[in-house]
VOROLO-171760 format. One record per residue (C-alpha): residue number from 1; x negated, y negated, z. Coordinates in nm, 4 decimals, padded with zeros to 6 digits. Each point is the difference from the previous one (the first is absolute). Example, Ala and Ser with C-alpha at 12.3 -4.5 7.8 and 13.67 -1.06 7.14 Angstrom:
<nodes>
(node 1,(-01.2300,00.4500,00.7800)),
(node 2,(-00.1370,-00.3440,-00.0660)),
</nodes>
This chain:
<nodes>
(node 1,(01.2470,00.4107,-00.2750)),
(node 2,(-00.1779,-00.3431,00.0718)),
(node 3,(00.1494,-00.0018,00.2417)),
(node 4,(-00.0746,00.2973,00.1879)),
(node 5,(-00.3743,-00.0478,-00.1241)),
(node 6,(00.0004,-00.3536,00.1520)),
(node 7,(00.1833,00.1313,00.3487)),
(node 8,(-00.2665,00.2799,-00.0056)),
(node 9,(-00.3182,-00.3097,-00.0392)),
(node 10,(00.1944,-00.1999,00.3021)),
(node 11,(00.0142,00.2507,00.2247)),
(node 12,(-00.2683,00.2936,-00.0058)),
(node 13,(-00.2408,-00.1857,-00.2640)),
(node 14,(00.0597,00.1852,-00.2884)),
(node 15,(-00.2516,-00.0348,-00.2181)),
(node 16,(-00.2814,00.2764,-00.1547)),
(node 17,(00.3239,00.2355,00.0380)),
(node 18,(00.1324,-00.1979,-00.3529)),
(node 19,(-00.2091,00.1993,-00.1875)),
(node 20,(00.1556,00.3408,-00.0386)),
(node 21,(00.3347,-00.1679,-00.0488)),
(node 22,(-00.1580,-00.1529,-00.3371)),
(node 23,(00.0295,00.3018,-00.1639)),
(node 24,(00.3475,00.0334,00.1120)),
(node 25,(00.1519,-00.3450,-00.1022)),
(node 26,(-00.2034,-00.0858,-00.3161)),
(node 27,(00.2060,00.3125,-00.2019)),
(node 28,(00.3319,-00.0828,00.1944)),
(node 29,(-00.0113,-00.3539,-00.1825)),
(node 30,(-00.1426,00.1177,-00.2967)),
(node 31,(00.3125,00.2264,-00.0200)),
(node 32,(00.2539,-00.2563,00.0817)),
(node 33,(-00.1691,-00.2083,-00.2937)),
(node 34,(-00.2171,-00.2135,00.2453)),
(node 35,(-00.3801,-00.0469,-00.0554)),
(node 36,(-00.3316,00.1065,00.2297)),
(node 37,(00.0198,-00.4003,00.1155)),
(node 38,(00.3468,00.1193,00.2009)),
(node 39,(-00.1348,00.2995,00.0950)),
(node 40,(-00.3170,-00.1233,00.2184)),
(node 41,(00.1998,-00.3215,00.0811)),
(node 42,(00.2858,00.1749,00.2238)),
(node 43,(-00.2662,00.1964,00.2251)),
(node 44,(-00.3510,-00.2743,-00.0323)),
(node 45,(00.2408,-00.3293,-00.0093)),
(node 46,(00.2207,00.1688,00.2798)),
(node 47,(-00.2128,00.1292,00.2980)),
(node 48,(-00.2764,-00.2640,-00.0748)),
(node 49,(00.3130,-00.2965,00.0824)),
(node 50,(00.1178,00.1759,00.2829)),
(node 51,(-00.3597,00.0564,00.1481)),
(node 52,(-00.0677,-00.3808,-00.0627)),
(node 53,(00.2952,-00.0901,00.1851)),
(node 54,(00.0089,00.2636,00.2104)),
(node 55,(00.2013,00.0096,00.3781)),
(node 56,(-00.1246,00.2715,00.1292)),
(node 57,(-00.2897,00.1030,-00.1958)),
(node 58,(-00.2556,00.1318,00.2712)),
(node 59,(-00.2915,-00.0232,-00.2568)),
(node 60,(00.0003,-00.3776,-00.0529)),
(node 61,(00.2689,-00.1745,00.2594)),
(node 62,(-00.0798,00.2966,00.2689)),
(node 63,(-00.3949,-00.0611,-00.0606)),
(node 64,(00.0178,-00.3601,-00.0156)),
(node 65,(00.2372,-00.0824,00.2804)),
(node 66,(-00.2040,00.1655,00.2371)),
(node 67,(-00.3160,-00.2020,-00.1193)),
(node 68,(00.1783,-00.2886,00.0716)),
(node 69,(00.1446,00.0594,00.3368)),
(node 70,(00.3279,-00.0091,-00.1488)),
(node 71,(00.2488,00.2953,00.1221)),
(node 72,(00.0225,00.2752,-00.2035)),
(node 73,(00.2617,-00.0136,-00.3058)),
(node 74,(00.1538,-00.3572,00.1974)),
(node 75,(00.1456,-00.2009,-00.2353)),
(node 76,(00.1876,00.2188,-00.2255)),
(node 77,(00.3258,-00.2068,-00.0371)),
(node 78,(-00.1761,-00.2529,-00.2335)),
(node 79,(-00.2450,00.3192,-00.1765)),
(node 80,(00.3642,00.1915,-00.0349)),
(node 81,(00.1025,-00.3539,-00.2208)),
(node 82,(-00.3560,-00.0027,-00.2200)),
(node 83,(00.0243,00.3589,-00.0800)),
(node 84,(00.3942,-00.0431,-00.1380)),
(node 85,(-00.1218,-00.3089,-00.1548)),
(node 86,(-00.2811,00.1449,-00.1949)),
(node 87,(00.1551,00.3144,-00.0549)),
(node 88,(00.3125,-00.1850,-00.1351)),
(node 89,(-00.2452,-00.2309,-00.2281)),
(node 90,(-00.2239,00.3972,-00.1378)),
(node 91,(00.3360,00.1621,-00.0829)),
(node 92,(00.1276,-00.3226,-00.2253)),
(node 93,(-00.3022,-00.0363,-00.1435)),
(node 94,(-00.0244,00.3578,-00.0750)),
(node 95,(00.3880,00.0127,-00.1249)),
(node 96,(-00.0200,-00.3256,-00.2570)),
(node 97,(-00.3099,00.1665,-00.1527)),
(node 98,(00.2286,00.3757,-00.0550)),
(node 99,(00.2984,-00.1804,-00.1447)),
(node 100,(-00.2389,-00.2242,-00.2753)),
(node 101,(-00.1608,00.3494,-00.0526)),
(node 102,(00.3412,00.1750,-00.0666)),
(node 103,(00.0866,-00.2914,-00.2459)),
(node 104,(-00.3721,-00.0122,-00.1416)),
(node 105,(-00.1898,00.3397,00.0850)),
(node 106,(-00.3038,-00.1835,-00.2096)),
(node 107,(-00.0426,-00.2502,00.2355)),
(node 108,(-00.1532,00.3076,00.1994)),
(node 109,(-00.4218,-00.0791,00.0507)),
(node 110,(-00.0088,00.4107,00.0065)),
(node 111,(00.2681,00.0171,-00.2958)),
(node 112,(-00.2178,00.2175,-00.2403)),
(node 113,(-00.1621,00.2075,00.2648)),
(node 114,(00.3576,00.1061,00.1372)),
(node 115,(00.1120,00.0420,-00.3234)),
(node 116,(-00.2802,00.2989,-00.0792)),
(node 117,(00.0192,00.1156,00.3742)),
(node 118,(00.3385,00.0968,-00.0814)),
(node 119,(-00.0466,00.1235,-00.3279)),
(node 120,(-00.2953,00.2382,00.1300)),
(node 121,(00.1723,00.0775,00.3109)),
(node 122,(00.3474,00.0660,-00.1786)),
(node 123,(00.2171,-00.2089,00.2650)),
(node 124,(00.3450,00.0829,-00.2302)),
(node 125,(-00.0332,00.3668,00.0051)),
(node 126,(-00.1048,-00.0133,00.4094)),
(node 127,(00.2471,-00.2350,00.0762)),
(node 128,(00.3107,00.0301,-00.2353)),
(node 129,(00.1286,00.3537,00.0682)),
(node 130,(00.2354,00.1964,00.2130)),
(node 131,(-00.2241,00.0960,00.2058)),
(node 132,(00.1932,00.1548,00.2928)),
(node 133,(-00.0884,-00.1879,00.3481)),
(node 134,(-00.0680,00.3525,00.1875)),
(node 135,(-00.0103,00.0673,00.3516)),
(node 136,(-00.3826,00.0690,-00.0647)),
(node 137,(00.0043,-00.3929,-00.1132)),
(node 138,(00.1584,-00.1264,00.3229)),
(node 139,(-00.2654,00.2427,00.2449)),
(node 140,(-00.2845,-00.2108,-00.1825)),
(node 141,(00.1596,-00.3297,00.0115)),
(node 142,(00.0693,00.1020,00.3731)),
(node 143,(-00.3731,00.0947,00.1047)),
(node 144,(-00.1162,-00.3539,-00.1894)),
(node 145,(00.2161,-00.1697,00.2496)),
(node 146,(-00.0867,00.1794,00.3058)),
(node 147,(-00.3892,-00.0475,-00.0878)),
(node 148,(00.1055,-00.4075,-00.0605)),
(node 149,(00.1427,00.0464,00.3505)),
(node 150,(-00.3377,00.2016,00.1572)),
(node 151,(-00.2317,-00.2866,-00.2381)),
(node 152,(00.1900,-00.2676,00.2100)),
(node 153,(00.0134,00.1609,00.3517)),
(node 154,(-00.4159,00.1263,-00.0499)),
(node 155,(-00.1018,-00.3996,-00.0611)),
(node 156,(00.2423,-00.1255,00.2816)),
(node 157,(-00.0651,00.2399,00.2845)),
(node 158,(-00.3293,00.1618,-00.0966)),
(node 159,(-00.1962,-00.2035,-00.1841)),
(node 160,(-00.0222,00.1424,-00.3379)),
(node 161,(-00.2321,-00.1117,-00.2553)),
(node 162,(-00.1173,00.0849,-00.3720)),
(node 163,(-00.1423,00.3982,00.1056)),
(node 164,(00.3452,00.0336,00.1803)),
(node 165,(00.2370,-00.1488,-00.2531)),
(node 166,(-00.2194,00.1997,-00.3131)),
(node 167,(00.0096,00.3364,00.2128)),
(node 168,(00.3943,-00.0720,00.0614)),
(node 169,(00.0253,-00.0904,-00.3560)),
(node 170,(-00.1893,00.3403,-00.1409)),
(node 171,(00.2112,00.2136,00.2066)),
(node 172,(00.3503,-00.1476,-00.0567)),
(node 173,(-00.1328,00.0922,-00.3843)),
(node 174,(-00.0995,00.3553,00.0781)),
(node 175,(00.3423,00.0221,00.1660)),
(node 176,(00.2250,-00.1632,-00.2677)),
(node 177,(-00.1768,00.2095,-00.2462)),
(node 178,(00.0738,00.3376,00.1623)),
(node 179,(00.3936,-00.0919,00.0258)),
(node 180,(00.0165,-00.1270,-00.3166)),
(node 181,(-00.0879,00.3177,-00.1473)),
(node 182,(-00.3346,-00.0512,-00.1342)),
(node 183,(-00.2436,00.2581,-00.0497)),
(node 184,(-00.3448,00.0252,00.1609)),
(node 185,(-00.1528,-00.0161,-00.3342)),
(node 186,(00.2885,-00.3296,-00.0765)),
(node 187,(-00.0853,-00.1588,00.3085)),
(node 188,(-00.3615,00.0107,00.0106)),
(node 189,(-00.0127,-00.0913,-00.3974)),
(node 190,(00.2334,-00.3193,00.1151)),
(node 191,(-00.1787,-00.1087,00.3359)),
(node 192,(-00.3501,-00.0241,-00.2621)),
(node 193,(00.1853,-00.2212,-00.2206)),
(node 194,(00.0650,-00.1956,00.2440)),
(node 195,(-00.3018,-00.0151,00.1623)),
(node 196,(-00.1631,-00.0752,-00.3015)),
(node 197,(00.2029,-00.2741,-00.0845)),
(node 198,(-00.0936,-00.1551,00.3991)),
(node 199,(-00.3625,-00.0069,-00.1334)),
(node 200,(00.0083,-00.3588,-00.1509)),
(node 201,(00.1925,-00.1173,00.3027)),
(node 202,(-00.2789,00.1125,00.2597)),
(node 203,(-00.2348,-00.1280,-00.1515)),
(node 204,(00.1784,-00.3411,-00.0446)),
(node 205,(00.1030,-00.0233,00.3668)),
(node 206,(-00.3747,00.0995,00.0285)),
(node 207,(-00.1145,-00.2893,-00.1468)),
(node 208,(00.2376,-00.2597,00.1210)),
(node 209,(-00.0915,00.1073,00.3570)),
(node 210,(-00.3517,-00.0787,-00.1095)),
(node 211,(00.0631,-00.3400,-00.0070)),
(node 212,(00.1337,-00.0229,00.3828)),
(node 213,(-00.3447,00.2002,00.1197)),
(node 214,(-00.2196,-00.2138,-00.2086)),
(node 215,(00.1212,-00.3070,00.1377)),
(node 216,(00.0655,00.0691,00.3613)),
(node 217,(-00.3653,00.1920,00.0111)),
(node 218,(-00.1385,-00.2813,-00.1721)),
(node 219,(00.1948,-00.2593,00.2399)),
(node 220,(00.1111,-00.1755,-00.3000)),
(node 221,(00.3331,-00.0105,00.1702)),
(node 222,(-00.0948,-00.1846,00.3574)),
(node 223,(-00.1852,-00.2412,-00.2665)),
(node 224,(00.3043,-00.0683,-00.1887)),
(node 225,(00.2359,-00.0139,00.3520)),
(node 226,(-00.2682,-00.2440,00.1899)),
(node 227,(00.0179,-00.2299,-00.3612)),
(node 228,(00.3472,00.0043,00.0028)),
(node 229,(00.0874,-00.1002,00.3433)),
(node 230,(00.0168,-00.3302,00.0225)),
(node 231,(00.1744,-00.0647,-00.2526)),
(node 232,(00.2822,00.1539,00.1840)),
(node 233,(00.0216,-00.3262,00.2588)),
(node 234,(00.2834,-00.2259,-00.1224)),
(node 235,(00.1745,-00.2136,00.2435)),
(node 236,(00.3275,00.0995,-00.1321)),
(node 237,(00.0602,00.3718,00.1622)),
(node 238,(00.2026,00.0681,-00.3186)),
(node 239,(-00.2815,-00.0661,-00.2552)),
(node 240,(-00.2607,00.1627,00.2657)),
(node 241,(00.2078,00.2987,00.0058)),
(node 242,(00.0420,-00.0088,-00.3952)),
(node 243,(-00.3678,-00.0451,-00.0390)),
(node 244,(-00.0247,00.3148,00.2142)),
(node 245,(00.1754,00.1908,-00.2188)),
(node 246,(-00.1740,-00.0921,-00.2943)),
(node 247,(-00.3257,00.0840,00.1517)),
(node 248,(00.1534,00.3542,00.1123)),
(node 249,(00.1431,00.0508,-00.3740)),
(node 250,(-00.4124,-00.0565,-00.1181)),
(node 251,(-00.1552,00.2512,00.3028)),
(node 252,(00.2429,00.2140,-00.1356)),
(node 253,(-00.1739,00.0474,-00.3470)),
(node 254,(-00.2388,00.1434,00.1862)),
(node 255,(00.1169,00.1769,00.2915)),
(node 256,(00.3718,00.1634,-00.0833)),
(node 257,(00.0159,00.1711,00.2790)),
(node 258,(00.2725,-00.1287,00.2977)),
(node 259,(-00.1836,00.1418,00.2444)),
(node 260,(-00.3441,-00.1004,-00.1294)),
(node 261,(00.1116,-00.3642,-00.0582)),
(node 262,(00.1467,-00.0451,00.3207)),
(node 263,(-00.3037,00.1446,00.2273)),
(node 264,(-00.1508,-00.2452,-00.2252)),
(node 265,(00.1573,-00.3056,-00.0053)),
(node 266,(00.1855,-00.0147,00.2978)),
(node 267,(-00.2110,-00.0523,00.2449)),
(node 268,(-00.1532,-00.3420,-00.2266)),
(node 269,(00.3935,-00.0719,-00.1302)),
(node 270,(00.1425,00.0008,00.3843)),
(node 271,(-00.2489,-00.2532,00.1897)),
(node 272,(00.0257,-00.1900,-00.3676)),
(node 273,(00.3849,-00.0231,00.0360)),
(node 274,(-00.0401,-00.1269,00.3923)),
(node 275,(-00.2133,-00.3132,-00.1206)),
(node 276,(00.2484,-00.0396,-00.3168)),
(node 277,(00.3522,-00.0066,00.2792)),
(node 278,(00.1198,00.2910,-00.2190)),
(node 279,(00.1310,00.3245,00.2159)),
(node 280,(-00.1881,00.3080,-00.0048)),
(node 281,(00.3391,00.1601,-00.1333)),
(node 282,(-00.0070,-00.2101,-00.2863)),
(node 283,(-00.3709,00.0457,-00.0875)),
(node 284,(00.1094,00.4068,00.0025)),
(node 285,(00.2167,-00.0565,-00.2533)),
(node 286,(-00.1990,-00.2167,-00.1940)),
(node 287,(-00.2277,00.3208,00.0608)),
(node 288,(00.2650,00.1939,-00.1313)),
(node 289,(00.0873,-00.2105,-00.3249)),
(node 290,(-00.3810,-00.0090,-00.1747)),
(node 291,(00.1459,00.4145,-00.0710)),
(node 292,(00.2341,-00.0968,-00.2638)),
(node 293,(-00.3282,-00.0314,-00.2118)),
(node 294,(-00.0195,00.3922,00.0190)),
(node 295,(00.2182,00.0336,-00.2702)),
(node 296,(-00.2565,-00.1543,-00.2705)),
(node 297,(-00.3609,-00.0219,00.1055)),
(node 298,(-00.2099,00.2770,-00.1466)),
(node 299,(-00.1810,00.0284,00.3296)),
(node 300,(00.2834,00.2297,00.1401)),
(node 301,(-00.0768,00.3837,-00.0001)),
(node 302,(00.3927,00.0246,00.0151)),
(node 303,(00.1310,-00.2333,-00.2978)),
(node 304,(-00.3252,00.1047,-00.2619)),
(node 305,(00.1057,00.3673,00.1144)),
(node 306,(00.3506,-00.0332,-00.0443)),
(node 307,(-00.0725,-00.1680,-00.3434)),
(node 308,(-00.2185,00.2564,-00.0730)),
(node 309,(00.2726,00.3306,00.0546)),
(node 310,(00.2525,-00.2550,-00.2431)),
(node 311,(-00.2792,-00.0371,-00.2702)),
(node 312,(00.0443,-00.3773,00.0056)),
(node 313,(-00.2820,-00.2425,-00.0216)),
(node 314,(-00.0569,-00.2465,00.2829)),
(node 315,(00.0070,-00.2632,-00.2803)),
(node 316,(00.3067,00.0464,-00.1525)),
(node 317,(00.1237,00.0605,00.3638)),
(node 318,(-00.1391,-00.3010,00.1374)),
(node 319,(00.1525,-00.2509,-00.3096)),
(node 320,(00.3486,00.1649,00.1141)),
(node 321,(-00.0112,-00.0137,00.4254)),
(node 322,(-00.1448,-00.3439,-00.0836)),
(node 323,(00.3098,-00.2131,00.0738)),
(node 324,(00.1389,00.2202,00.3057)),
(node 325,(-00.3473,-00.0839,00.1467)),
(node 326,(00.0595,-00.3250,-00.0016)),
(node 327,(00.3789,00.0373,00.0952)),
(node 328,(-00.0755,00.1795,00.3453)),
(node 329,(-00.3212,-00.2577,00.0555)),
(node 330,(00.2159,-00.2903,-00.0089)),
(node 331,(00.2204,00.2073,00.2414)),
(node 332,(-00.2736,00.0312,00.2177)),
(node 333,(-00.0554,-00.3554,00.0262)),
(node 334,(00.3710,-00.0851,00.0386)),
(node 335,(00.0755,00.3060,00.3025)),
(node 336,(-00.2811,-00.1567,00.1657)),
(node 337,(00.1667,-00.3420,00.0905)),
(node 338,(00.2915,00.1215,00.1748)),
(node 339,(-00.2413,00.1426,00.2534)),
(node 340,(-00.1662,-00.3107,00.0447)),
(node 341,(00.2851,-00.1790,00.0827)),
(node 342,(00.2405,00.1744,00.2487)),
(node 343,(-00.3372,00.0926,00.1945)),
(node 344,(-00.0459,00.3683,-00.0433)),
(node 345,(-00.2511,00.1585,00.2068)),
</nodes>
């Protein structure tokens, strides 16, 4: 399931489209005797590594390629390596943290919280029957699919955003609703419960969008950029383009967005790397790499959201993502000295 979420980040952006798929997850792992930490990790962790090192990714290598005069998506044998690298490096992490947690389930951040979830939401008698797997079941399952299939094909080839994807969303739930059987009165009853539960996430996306209007309307962000770039000038190209990704990882805090970043940056980061010897290519993926910090700062509309639908606080999240952050930075600074040295432009 990383996997797929990761594949789905690398090459149509996946990102705000997480968010339903919260809902889905958290009880999955909470059934198979997981916690909510799992739950956010495999979609949040997943799509936010593959859109960091993403190869075809037209919202941040697309964008920023064609800032920099660089042909579109060029490049992708070395991009194809990052994105099996870091995917490799999520899915480990991920896995040592489920097998301590099968040994020790109280090593769990969220161990008390699952433990009433599932008491209140009576996980053994939902999950522990003989319930027969109908052909109703497999219709639903099927239409879930299909609309992961129209979700993918309406970002590619027309250009969907968050109206789109919600509208696509509501109806596949209208739809799976009416073949599951539900009545009007069911169905309407259900989609208010779950609108009611999206409350607290709007409003937190609300406010962590805040931040990126307050600062680029206040052009606290071109101050920050203009203070930071010169300290990007090394006369190694490996530390210059190290130093560029550091300085991408901090813009990030404040603008998350791949397309945002790289209208941006780019056109600073790409004369920069000329006067620095390092390759527009590599200064992309520099670009590219100062993502992985998606997955923790509490800046990003999609992580605080995502939290929010699992119930887990950003602290308790933070303490635990702690050490992968620093895992896939140091593999940001390590993919970016092959580059350097076999000349990749």
């Amino acid at each position: 399931m990383i996997l797929m979420f990761s594949l789905g980040g690398a090459t149509f952006g996946m990102n705000e489209e997480i968010i339903p798929f919260v809902l889905i997850i958290v009880p999955i792992c909470l059934a198979l005797g997981y916690d909510s930490i799992v739950g956010v990790a495999i979609p949040l962790v997943g799509a936010h590594v593959g859109f960091a090192s993403a190869f075809l990714n037209p919202f941040n290598v697309g964008i920023a390629q064609g800032i920099a005069g660089v042909p579109l998506f060029s490049g992708i044998g070395y991009r194809i390596i990052c994105w099996i690298i870091s995917t490799i490096a999520a899915i480990l992490f991920i896995n040592y943290y489920v097998k301590k947690l099968q040994k020790k389930p109280e090593i769990s951040p969220t161990f008390h919280e699952d433990n009433e979830r599932r008491k209140n939401e009576n996980f053994e008698s939902t999950y522990n029957n003989d319930n027969h797997f109908s052909s109703r079941h497999k219709i639903v399952l099927l239409t879930f699919a299909l609309s992961l299939v129209l979700l993918v094909v309406g970002v590619i080839e027309f250009g969907w955003y968050i109206e789109e994807i919600a509208g696509m969303f509501f109806i596949m739930g209208i739809l799976v609703g009416i073949i599951g059987g539900l009545s009007s009165d069911v169905l309407i009853k259900s989609f208010i419960e779950g609108a009611r539960d999206l409350v607290g996430t709007a409003l937190i996306v609300a406010l962590a969008r805040a931040t990126l209007v307050i600062s680029r309307d206040g052009n606290i962000i071109d101050t920050v950029l203009y203070g930071l770039s010169p300290y990007i000038q090394s006369s190694s190209q490996i530390f210059a383009s190290q130093k560029m990704f550091i300085v991408q990882a901090i813009i990030n805090f404040f603008v998350h967005s791949g397309s945002g970043q790289a209208a941006l940056t780019m056109p600073i980061m790409a004369p920069l790397a000329d006067l620095a010897s390092v390759s527009r290519q590599t200064a992309i993926l520099a670009f590219q790499f100062g993502e992985y910090t998606n997955i923790i700062i509490p800046t990003s509309a999609v992580t605080m959201g995502a939290l929010s639908m699992a119930n887990v606080p950003w602290t308790k999240w933070a303490k635990w993502v702690i050490p992968l952050q620093l895992i896939l930075m140091l593999l940001g600074l390590l993919l970016l000295i092959p580059p350097n040295l076999f000349g990749w432009s």
